[in-house]
N, C-alpha and C positions, 0 to 999 in steps of 0.2 A: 417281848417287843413285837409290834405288830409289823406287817407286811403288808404293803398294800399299794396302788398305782401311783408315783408321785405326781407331784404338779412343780411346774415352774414358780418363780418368784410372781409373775403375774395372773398365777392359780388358773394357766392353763396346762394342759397335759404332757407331761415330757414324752417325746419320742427319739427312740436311738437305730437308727438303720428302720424304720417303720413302723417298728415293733412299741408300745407303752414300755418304759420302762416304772419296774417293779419295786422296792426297795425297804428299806425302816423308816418308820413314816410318822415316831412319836410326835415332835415337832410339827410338823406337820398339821396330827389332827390337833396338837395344843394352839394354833395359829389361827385354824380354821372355828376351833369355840372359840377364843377368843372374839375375833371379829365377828363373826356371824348372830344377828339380831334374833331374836323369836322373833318367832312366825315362820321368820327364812325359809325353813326347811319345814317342806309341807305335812311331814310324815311324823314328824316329831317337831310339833309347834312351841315344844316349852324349853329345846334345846338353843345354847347361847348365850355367851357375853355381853355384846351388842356395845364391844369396847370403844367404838366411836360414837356414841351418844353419852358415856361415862365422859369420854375428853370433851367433848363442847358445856357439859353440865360443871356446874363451880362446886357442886355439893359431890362428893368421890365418897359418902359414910362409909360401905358396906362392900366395896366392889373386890374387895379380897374376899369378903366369904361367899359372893357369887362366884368367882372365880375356880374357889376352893369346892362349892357344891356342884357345878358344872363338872369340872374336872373326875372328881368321885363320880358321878354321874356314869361317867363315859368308861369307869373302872379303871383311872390312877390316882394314887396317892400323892398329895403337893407333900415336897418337901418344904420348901419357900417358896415366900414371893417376897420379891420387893419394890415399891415404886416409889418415883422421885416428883415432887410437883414442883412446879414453879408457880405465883403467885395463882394458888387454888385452883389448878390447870395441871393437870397430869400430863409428864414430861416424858415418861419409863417405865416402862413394867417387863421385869426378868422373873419367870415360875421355874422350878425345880423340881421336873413332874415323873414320875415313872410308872408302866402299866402295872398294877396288882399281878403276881404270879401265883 
């Protein structure tokens, strides 16, 4: 399980008495690929989901096995994913991810 600086819900930095707090941060970084487009991240342009241009698009084909190869990518295994749509508009998406040990 990884360890690493959390962020708040508004993916700013938690602080406790001054100090970063530290933590397990699966979730986390499955949040942060998730929503994060290519290009985003200057260092690694082909990293990302880019899960808010799948929800405005009405066509969803493929967005689990991006998900799935992003995910592997980053070295965890999906257990599941599930997603729910409403008329051809993605509603939900719950993955079931864990780091490779």
């Amino acid at each position: 399980m990884p360890n690493d600086i959390l962020l708040d819900e508004n993916f700013d930095l938690q602080f406790v008495g001054g100090d970063l707090v530290h933590g397990e941060s699966t979730r986390q970084h499955q949040r942060l690929l998730l929503l994060t487009a290519k290009g985003e991240v200057r260092e690694f342009p082909t990293v990302g989901v880019g899960l808010n241009d799948w929800i405005l698009d009405d066509e969803f084909g493929d967005l689990n096995g991006v998900i799935k190869r992003q995910f592997e990518a980053d070295g965890m295994v999906l257990k599941k994913i599930t997603s729910t749509a409403k008329n051809s508009k993605i509603t939900d998406i719950n993955t079931e991810a864990v780091y490779d040990e």
